[in-house]
C-alpha positions as CSV (number, residue, x, y, z in Angstrom):
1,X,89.4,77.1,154.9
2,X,86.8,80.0,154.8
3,X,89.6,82.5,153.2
4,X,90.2,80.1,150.0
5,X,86.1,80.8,149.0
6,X,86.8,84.6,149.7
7,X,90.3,84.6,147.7
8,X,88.5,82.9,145.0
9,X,85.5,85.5,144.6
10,X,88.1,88.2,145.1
11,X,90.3,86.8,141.8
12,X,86.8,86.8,140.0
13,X,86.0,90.2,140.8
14,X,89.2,91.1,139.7
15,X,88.9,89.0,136.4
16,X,85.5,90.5,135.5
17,X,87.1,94.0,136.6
18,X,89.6,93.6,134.5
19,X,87.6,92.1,131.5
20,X,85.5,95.0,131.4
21,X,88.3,97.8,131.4
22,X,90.1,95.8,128.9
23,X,87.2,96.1,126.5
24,X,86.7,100.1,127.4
25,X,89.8,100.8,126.7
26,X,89.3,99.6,122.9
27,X,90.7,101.9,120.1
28,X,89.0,105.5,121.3
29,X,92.3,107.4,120.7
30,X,92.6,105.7,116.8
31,X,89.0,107.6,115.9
32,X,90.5,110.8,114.4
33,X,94.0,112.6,114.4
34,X,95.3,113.1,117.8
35,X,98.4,115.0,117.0
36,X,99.4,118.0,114.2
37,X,101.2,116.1,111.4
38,X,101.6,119.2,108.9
39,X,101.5,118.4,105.6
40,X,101.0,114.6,106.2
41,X,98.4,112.8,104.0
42,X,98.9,109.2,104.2
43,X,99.4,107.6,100.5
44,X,100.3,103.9,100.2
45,X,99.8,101.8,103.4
46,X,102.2,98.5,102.6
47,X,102.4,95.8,105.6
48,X,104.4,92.8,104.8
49,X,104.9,89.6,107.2
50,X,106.7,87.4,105.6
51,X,108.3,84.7,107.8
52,X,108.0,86.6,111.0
53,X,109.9,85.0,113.9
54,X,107.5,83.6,116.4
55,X,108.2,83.6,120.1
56,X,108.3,81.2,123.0
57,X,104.5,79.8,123.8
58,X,103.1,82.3,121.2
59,X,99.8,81.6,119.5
60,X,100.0,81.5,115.5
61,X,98.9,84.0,113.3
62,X,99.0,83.8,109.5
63,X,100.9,86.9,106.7
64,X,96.9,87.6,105.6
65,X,95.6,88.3,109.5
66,X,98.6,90.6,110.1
67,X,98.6,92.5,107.4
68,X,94.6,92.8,107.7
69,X,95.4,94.0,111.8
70,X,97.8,96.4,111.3
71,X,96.6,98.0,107.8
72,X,93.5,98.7,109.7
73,X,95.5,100.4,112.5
74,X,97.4,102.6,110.5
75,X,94.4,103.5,108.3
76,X,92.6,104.0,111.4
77,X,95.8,106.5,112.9
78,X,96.7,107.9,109.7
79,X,93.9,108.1,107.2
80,X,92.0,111.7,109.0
81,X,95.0,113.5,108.3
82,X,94.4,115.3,105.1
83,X,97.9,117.5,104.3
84,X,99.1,118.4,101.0
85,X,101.4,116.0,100.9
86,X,101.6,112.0,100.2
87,X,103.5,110.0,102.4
88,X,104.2,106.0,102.1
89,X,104.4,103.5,104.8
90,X,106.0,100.5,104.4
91,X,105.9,98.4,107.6
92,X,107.3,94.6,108.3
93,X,105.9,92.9,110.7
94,X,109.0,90.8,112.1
95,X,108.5,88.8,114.9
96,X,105.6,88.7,117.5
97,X,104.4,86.5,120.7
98,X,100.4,86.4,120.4
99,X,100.0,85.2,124.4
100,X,98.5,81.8,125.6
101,X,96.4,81.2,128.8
102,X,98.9,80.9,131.3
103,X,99.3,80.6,135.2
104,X,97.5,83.3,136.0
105,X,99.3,86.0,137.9
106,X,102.6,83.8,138.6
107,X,103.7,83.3,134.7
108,X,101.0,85.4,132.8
109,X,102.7,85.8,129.5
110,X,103.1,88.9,127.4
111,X,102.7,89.7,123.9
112,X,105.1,91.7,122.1
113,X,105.5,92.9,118.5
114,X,108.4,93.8,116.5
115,X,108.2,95.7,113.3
116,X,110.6,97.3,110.9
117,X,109.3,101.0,109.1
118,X,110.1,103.2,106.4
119,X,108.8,106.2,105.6
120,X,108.4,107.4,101.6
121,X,108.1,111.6,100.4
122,X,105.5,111.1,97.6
123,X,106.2,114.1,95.7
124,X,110.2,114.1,96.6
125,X,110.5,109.8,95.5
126,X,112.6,109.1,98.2
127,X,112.8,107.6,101.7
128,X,113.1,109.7,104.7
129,X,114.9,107.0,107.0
130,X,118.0,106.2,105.7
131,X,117.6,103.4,107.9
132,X,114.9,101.4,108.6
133,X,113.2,102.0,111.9
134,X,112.6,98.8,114.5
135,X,109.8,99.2,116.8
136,X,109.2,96.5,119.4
137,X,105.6,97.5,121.2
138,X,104.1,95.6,124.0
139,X,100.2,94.9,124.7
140,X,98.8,97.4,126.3
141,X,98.7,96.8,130.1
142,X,95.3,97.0,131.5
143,X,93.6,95.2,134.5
144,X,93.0,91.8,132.1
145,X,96.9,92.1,131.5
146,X,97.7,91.5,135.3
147,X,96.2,88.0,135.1
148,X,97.4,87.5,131.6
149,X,95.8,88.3,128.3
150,X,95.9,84.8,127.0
151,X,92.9,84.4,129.7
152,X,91.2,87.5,128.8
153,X,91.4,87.7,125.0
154,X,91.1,86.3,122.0
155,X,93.8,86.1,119.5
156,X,92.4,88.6,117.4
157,X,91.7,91.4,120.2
158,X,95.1,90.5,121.5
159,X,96.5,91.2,117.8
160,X,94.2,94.5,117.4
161,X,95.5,95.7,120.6
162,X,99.4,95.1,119.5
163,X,98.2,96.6,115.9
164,X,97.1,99.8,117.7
165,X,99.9,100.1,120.1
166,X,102.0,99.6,116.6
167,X,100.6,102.7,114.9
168,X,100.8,104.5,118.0
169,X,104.7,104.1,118.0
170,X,104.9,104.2,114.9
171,X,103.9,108.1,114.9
172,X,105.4,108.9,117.9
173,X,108.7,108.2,116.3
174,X,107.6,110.0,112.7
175,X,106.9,113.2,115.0
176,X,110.6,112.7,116.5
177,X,111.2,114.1,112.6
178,X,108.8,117.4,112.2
179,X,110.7,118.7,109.4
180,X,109.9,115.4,106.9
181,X,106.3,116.8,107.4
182,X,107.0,120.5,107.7
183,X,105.1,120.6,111.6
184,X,105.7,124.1,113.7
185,X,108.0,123.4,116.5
């Protein structure tokens, strides 16, 4: 009976462990240009999210506080570049599962977001992507994600984190292309 009190503190050390490194891990890599982009200068910044599919046991979030979220993350990825050149993005926001409090540990769900990009040349007028890029991202898995981060966030941190992990992915796979942005291989 004495090891149920010490499992108990041990999950709340754990919890507050985890709540803490959750909240350090913030946006610190979003605060200037991490990567060369070349000519890249980041013009029009269009997020859509019209209809998105919502998953299984997802929270709700409206069009407005998506496209608020994940403007802000690209503006906050994008907007220190300062090349020659304009680029567009146009992003969907397609589908998402915002995580609820679950069991913790045995069924701590996941959130998940799924986006469709295009990528414009300014000065050219036309897209780069023939086709339209899907990008799924997952939260970002930090001590509060082992016990679930419908217990250790709020909607809106749990969105800002998938909005940042967006933009992340979303220039990973732009610098798959360096020659739409003339960057040095």
């Amino acid at each position: 009976m004495q090891s149920l009190p010490r499992l108990l503190r041990l999950i709340s050390a754990l919890a507050a462990m985890a709540l803490l490194t959750a909240c350090a891990a913030g946006d610190a890599d979003l605060s200037r240009p991490s990567k060369p982009m070349g000519d890249f200068r980041l013009g029009h910044n269009i997020v859509v999210a019209r209809k998105p599919k919502i998953g299984p046991l997802s929270r709700t979030a409206t069009e407005a506080e998506w496209q608020e979220v994940m403007t802000a993350a690209i503006d906050a990825r994008f907007g220190g570049y300062t090349g020659e050149k304009l680029y567009h993005l146009g992003i969907s926001v397609d589908g998402y599962v915002i995580a609820q409090a679950g069991i913790p540990v045995v069924a701590s769900p996941k959130s998940i977001l799924l986006l469709t990009v295009t990528v414009w040349d300014d000065a050219a007028g036309v897209k780069l992507n023939k086709e339209a890029k899907k990008i799924t991202v997952l939260e970002t898995l930090t001590g509060g994600s082992l016990i679930g981060t419908g217990l250790t966030q709020t909607k809106e941190q749990q969105m800002k984190n998938l909005a940042a992990n967006a933009a992340r992915a979303v220039q990973n796979w732009m610098l798959e292309h360096p020659d739409w942005f003339g960057v040095a291989q």
